[in-house]
C-alpha positions in Angstrom: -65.9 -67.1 -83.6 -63.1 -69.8 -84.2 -62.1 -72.0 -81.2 -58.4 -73.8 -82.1 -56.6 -75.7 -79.5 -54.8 -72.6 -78.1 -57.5 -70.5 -77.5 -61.0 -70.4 -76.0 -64.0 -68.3 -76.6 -64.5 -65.5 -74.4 -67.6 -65.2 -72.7 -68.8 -61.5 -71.4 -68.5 -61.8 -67.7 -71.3 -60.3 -64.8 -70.3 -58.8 -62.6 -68.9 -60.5 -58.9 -72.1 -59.3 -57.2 -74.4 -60.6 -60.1 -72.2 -64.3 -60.5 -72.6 -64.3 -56.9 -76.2 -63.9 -56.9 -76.8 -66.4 -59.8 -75.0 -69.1 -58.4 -76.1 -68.8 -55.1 -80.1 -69.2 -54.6 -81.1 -67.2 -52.0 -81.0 -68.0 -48.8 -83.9 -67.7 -46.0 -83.6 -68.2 -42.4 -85.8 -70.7 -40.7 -88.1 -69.5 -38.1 -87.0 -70.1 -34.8 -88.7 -71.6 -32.1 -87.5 -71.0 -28.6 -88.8 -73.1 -26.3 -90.3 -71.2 -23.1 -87.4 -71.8 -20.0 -89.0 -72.7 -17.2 -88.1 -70.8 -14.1 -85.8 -71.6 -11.8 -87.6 -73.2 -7.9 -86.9 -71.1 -5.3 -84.8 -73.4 -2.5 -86.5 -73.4 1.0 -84.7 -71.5 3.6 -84.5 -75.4 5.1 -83.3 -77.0 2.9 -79.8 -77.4 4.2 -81.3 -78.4 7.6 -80.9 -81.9 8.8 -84.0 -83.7 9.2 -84.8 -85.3 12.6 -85.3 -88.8 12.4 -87.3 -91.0 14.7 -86.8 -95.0 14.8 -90.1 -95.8 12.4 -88.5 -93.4 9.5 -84.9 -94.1 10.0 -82.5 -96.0 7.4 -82.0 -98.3 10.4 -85.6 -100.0 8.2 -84.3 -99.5 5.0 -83.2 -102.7 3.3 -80.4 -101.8 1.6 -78.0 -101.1 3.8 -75.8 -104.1 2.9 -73.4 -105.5 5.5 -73.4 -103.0 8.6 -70.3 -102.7 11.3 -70.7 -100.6 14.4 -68.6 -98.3 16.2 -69.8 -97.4 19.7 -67.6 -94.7 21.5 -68.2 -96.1 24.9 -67.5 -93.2 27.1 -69.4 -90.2 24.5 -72.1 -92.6 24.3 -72.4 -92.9 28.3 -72.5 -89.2 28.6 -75.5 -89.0 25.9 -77.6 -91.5 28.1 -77.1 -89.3 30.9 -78.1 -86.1 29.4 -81.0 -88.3 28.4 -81.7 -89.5 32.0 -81.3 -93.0 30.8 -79.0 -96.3 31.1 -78.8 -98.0 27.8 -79.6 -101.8 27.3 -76.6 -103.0 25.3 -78.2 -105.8 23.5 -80.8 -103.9 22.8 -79.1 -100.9 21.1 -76.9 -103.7 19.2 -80.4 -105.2 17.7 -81.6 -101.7 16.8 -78.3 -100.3 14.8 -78.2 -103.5 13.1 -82.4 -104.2 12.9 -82.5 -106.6 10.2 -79.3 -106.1 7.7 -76.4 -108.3 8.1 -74.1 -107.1 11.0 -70.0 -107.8 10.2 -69.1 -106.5 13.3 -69.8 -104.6 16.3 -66.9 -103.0 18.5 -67.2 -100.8 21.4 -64.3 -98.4 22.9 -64.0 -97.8 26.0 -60.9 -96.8 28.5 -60.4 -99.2 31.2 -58.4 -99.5 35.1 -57.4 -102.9 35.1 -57.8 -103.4 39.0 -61.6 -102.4 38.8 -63.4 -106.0 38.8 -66.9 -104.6 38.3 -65.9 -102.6 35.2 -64.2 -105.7 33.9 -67.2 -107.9 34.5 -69.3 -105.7 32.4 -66.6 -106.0 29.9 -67.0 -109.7 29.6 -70.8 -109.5 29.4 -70.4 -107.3 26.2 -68.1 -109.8 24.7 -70.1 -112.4 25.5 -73.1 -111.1 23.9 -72.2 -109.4 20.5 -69.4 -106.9 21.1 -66.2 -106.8 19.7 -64.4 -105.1 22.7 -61.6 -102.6 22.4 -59.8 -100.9 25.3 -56.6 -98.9 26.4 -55.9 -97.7 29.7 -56.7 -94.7 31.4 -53.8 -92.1 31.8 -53.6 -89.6 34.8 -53.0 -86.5 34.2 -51.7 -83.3 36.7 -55.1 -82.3 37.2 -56.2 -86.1 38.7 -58.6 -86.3 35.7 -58.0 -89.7 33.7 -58.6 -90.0 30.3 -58.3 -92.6 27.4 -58.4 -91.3 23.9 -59.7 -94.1 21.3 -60.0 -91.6 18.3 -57.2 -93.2 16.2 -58.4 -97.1 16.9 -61.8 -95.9 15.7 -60.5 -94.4 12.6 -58.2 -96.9 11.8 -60.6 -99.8 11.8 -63.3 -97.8 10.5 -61.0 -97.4 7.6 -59.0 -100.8 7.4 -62.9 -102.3 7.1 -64.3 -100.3 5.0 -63.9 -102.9 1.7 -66.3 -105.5 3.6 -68.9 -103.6 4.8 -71.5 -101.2 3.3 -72.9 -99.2 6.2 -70.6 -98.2 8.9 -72.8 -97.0 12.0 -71.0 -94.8 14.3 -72.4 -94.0 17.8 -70.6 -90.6 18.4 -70.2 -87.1 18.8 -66.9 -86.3 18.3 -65.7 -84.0 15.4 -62.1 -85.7 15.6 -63.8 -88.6 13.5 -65.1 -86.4 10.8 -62.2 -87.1 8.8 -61.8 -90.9 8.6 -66.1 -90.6 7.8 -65.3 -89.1 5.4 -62.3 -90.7 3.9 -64.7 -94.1 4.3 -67.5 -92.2 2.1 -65.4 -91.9 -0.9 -64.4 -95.4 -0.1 -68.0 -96.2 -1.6 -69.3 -96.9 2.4 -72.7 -95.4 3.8 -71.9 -93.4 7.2 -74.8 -93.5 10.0 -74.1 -91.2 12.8 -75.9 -91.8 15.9 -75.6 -89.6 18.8 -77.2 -86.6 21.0 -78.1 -84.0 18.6 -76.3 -81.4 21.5 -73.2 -83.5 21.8 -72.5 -84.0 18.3 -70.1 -81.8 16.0 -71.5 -80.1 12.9 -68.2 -81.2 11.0 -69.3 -84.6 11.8 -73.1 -83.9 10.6 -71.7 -82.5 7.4 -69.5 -85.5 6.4 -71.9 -88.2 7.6 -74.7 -89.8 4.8 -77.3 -89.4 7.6 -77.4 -88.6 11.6 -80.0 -90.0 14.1 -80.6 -88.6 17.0 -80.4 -90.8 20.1 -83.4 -88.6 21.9 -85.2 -90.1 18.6 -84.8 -94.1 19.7 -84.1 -94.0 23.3 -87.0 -95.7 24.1 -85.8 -98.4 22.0 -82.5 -98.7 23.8 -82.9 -97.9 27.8 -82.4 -100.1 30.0 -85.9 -101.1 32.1 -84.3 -103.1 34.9 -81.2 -103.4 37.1 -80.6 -106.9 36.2 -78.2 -106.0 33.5 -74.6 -104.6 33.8 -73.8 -100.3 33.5 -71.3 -98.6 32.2 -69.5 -96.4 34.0 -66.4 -95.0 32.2 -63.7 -93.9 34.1 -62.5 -91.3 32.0 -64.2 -87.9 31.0 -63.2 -88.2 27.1 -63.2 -84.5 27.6 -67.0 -84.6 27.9 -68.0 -83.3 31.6 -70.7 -84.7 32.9 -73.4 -82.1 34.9 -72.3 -82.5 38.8 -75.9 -82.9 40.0 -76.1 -86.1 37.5 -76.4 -89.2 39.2 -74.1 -91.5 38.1 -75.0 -95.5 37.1 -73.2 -97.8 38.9 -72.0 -101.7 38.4 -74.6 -104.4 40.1 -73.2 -106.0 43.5 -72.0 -109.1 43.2 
């Protein structure tokens, strides 16, 4: 057959099934493997329970807790001791929340009655050894109660130092604070709460990086001797003491 410029030579043409087939070898599937899954752990029905934690095991050993500040809730704290049947030694709780880290600061809340001497000579022993001291007075209400609420000059300090420390150690109870915990969490800060496991809120618990309980360590913090001052607050923060209690009083001077 001739082939010019203007025309080609015609070649018989397959079929589309048989060009397919002859261009394209054919084409086998791997094998497989598929790897066995492992099963998924069953989670204990405790998992979600928090752990109690006594002085030897607590973070209060660990040494990475960085710079550590203190926030002591002066008149929830005094109620704990006295569902404990103890007084506390204030320089010794100050040297077991801070143990062996680097303590910024240490402040301590408490409602005050500026006429009462004795209360205010405790006050100046706590400044004088370690505390940063913050106060407001007591307000009367109807009822003759008096109460002093320190929520917001916790929160607000817990949160205006939250960029210079790393562990904030708050010795409360009180649910109200659950908030600026947590708000100082995503801040980057480690949260200890310390405080009566039955006196403590579980919003608190929840938001807080661990919670010791005070029953845990109170042999590490009671006072042994009535050579040191007591606090007495003169408020009931909304936190009733029991009416058989005894309640601490301020050395004669």
């Amino acid at each position: 057959m001739t082939i010019n410029s203007f025309t080609e030579a015609k070649r018989p043409k397959r079929p589309i099934k048989q060009q397919l087939e002859y261009q394209r070898p054919e084409y086998q599937r791997p094998n497989l493997i598929v790897p066995d899954v492992p099963a998924v752990p069953e989670v204990p029905d405790d998992y979600m329970e928090t752990p109690e934690i006594g002085l030897d095991e607590s973070i209060f050993t660990c040494p990475n807790r960085g710079r550590v500040a203190i926030f002591i809730d002066g008149a929830n704290l005094f109620y704990a001791a006295l569902q404990l049947g103890i007084e506390i030694n204030y320089a010794k709780l100050l040297g077991c929340l801070a143990k062996d880290s680097k303590l910024l600061r240490a402040f301590f809340y408490t409602g005050v009655d500026p006429t009462n001497e004795k209360q205010q000579g405790f006050l100046l022993w706590m400044r004088r050894n370690g505390y940063r001291v913050i106060t407001k007075d007591l307000v009367q209400f109807p009822d003759g109660s008096k109460k002093a609420n320190l929520d917001v000059e916790i929160a607000v300090d817990m949160m205006n130092l939250a960029p210079y420390y790393d562990t904030a150690v708050l010795v409360s109870g009180d649910g109200d604070l659950a908030y600026a915990v947590n708000a100082v969490s995503y801040q980057g800060s480690r949260v200890e709460v310390v405080s009566l496991r039955s006196m403590t809120s579980e919003s608190l618990i929840d938001v807080a990086d661990c919670f010791v309980d005070l029953d845990a360590i109170k042999k590490h913090i009671q006072k042994e001797s009535d050579s040191e001052y007591s606090y007495r607050p003169l408020s009931n923060f909304d936190i009733h003491p029991p009416i058989h209690a005894e309640q601490p009083h301020y050395p004669k001077s």
